[in-house]
N, C-alpha and C positions, 0 to 999 in steps of 0.2 A: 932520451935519458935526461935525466932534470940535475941541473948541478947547483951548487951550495958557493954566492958568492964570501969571500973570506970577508969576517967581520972588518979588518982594515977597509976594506975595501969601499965595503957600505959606511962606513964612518965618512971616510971620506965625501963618498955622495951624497951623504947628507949635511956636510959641511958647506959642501959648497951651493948644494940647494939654499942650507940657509944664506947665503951672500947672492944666490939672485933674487932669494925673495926679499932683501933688503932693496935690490935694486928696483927691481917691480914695482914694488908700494913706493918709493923714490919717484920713480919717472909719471906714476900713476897721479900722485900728491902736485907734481908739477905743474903737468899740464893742467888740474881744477884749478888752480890757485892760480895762474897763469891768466885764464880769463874770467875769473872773480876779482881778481885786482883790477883790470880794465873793465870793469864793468860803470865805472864812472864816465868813462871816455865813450864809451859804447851810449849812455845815459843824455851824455853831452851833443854827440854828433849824430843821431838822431832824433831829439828835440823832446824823449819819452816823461810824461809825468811820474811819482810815486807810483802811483797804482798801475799806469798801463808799463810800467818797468817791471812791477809785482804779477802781472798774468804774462807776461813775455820771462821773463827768468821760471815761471810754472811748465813752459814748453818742455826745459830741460828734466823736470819732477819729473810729469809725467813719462818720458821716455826710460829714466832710470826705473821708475816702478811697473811697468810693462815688463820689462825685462827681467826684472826681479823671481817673479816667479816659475819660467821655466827655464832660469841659469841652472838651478840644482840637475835636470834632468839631461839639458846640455851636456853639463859634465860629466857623467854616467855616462853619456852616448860616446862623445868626443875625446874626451881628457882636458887637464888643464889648458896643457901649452896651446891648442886651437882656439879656448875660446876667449882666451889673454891678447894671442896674437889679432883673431879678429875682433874683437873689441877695441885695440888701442888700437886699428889700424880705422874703423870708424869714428873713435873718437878725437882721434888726431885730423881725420877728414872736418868733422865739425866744429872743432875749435877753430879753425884757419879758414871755416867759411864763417863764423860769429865774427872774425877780424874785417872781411871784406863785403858784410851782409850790407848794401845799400838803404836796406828798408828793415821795418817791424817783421816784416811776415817770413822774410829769410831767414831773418835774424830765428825765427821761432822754427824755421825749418833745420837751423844750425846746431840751435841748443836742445832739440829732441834728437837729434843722432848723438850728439856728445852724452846726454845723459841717459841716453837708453845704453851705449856702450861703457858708460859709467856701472849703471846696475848689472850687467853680465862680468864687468872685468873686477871687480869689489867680491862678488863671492866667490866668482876661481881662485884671485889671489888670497883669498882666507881661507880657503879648504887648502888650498897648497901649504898656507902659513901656519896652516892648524894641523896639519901631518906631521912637518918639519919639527913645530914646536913639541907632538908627541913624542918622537925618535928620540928627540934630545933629551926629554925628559926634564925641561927647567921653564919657567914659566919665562917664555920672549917674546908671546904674540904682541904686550905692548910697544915693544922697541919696534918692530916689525911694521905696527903703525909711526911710530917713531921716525921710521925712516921714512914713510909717508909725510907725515908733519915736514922730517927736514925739506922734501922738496918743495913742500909749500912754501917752506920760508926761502929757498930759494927763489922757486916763481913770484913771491910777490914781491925780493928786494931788486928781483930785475923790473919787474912790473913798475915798482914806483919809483926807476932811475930812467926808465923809457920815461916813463911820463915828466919828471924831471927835464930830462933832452927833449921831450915833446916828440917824440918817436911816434908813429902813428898807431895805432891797436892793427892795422892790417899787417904792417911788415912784422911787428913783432910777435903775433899768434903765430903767424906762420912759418916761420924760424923756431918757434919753440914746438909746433907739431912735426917739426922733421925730426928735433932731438929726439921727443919723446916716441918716437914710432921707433928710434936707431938704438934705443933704450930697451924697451921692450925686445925689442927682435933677439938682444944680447943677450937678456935676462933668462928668458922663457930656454933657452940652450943651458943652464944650468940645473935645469927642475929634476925634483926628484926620477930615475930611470922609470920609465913604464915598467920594466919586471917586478922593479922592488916596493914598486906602488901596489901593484898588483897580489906580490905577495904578504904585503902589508893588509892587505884587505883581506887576503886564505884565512890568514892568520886571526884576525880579528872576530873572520864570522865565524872559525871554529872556536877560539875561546867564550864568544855569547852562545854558542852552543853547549859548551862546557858545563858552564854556569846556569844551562837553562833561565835565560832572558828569551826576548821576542827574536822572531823571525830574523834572516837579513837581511839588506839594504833591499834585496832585487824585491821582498815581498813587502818591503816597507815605503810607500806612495810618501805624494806632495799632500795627501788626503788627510794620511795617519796624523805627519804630524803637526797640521791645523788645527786639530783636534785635542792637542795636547797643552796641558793651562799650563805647564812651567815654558815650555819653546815658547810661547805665547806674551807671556808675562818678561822672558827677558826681551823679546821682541818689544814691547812697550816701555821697557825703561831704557833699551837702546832709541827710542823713536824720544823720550824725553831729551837726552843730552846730545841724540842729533839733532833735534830740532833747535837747541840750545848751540851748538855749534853752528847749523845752517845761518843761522837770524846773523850771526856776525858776520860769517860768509859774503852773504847777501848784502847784509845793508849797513856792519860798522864802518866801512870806509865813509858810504853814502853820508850815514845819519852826523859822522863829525866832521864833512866837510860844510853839513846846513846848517850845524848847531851851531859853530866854534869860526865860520865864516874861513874856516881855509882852504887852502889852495888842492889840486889832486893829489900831488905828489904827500901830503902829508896826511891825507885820510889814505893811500896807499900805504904808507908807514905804519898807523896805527894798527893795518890789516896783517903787517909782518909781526907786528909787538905781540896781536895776536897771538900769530902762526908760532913763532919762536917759542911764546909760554904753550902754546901746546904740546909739542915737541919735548920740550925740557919734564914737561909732565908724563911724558910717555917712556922717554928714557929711564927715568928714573923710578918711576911707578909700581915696576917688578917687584924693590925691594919694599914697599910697604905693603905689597901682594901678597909675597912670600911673609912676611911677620904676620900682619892681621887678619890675614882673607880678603877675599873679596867685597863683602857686605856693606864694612864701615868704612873704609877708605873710599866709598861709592857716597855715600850718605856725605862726611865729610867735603868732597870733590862737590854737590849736590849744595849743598852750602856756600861753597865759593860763587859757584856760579852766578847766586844772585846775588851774594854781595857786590863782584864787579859789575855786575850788569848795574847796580844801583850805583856805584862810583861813576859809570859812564854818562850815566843817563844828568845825575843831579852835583858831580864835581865838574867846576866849571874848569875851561882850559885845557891847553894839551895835554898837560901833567894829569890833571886826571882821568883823560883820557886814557894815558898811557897807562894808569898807576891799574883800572880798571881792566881794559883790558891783558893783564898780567894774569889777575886773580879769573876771568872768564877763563881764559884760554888753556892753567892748570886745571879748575874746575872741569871742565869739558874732556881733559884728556884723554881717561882710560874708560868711558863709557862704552865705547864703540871697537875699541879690541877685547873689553872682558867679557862684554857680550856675545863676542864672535868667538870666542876660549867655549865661552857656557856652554854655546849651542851646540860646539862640537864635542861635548865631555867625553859622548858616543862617537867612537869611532866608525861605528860600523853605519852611522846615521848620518853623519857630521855635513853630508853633503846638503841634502835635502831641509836637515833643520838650519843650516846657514842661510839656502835661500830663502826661507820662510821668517826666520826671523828681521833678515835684511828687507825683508817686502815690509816687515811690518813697521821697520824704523825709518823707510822710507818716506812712507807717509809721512812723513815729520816735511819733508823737502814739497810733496804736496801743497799742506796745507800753509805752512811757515809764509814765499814768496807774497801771493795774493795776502794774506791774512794784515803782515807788517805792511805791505805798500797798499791796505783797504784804511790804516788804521792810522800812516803815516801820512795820507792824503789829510786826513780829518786835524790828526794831534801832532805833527810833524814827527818824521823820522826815528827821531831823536827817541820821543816819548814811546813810539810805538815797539825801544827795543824791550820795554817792559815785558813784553811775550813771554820773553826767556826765562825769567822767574817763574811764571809758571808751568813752561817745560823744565827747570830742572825740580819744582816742585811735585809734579809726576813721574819723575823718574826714582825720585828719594820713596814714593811711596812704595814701588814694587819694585826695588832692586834688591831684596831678601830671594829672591827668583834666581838671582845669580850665584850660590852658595851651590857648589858643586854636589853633585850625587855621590852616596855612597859608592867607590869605586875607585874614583876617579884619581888621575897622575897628575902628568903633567900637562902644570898651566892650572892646577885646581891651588889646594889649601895645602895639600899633602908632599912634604917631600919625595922627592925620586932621583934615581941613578942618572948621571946626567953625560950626553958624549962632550956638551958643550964645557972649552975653558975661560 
């Protein structure tokens, strides 16, 4: 006999799911920015030029985007909580072997586990982040990355106080892959209950039967929605403003400690001024969501972008370092949760087109590493962050892609009933 939990009840678990999916994207944002910020020290104590730094950070690309496209079916198979828990339990193994890689070629063995469990634990925590945000019915997938940002800006203000104390990048990885494994472990025991996930999905494939829409998920492949030019097209304007985010990732700390002749500790600074402006752009993001849509606050974000990038590149000084990377790191913001909002507008889909779209924004982490340190060998650094302008010039052209379907709740354009206060 089947029983009916009382709506308290489910408010409640979906309350608290949403505070471990803050945590998750927290601990998750951590640990990348954790060994992105040492990645100068990593640069230093293996003697690596621009470029062979640029095909050694691609180790990590490529294992994220392997992984990318059969997370979706993963999940279907397994559920969330399994492939979060093993993901951050691989990727916590590779960050703390990137600390203690003696050589290139470990090092490359280190950063293809981390970013292969990168691309698996990114789309379970968005399909989780993108259930929760439905239940609630208010558009919060960007704080949710939000909470990601703050751990970033956590990891990189420890990152460049280690560096500061001259801490070494081995003891420090390593200490922060135990938090973030003790993190995860905590989070993932909040997630939505398997029933009400479950029944959340009855519920969904009956009302697209309702409605007469397509099939359900079991009859809808990784095949269908490849095939599909809008999953596709936000997949490319996510792939513009990650690649616009990767480039800083990667190589702001690098390109203003060669420009501007300083020390580590202050190209790891600029790497939080970063983080921080993304963050604040992510929190607050919602509300220019909810008023405008999606579209133009995309186009506008898409604009900043190059402006700082062009403050970075050609104000000289820390200040304009700084002043730049403000205007990047809003810019960049909500590219990469509205995206992940889009993909799931369909509930009954949300799985499969988040991995497919994350596969295709991936690439951006492909090609970005090698591309700046082919480009930074030649024009230094510095000049090579000019990239960026032209990913978020790619993204401004097909982010009309992201303007929600006829239907659609929450996290679209469209007010909704909401549990959230």
């Amino acid at each position: 006999m089947s029983t009916t939990t009382p709506p308290e009840t489910v408010r409640a678990q979906v309350l608290a799911a949403r505070t471990s999916v803050y945590l998750v994207f927290a601990v998750n944002g951590l640990l990348l920015a954790t060994l992105l910020a040492r990645v100068p020290a990593i640069r230093s104590d293996l003697g690596l030029t621009p470029q062979e730094l640029g095909l050694t950070l691609l180790a990590g690309s490529v294992g994220s985007v392997l992984a990318l496209p059969t997370a979706g079916s993963l999940i279907q198979r397994l559920g969330v909580r399994p492939v979060v828990l093993g993901a951050a339990a691989l990727g916590a193994a590779g960050v703390a072997g990137a600390g203690l890689a003696p050589d290139r070629l470990l090092l490359m063995v280190a950063l293809f586990a981390w970013g292969f469990s990168n691309g698996a634990w990114d789309v379970a925590m968005n399909v989780e982040a993108a259930d929760v945000e439905r239940r609630l019915g208010t558009t919060i997938m960007p704080r949710f990355h939000g909470a990601w940002s703050a751990g970033t800006v956590l990891g990189a203000g420890v990152a460049a106080a280690a560096a500061f104390a001259s801490v070494g990048r081995g003891p420090h990885l390593c200490v922060v892959a135990v938090v973030v494994m003790a993190g995860a472990v905590v989070a993932v025991r909040g997630f939505l209950p398997e029933e009400l996930a479950a029944r959340g999905a009855a519920d969904d494939h009956a009302a697209a039967a309702a409605a007469g829409t397509d099939a359900p998920s079991r009859r809808y492949s990784l095949v269908d929605a490849w095939r599909e030019p809008r999953t596709l097209l936000i997949g490319v304007t996510m792939m513009g403003f990650a690649l616009a985010e990767g480039i800083a990732g990667d190589w702001l700390a690098v390109a203003v400690i060669d420009s501007r002749g300083a020390q580590e500790w202050v190209g790891a600074a600029m790497y939080w001024v970063f983080l921080a402006s993304v963050m604040a752009g992510r929190f607050l993001g919602p509300v220019l969501l909810d008023r405008y849509g999606r579209y133009r606050p995309l186009l506008v974000m898409a604009g900043m972008v190059a402006v700082g990038v062009l403050t970075v590149v050609f104000v000289p000084g820390v200040v304009g370092a700084a002043l730049g990377a403000v205007l990047w790191g809003v810019g960049v913001s909500l590219g990469f949760p509205v995206g992940m909002t889009a993909a799931a507008d369909d509930p009954v889909r949300a799985a499969v087109r988040v991995s497919v779209v994350a596969s295709v924004a991936y690439t951006a982490f492909l090609a970005g590493p090698p591309l700046v340190g082919l480009l930074g060998e030649r024009l230094g650094t510095n000049l090579a962050l000019l990239t960026a302008c032209g990913a978020a010039l790619l993204a401004a052209c097909t982010a009309a892609a992201m303007r929600p379907p006829a239907g659609a709740t929450a996290g679209s354009d469209e007010p909704s009933p909401s549990l959230a206060r």
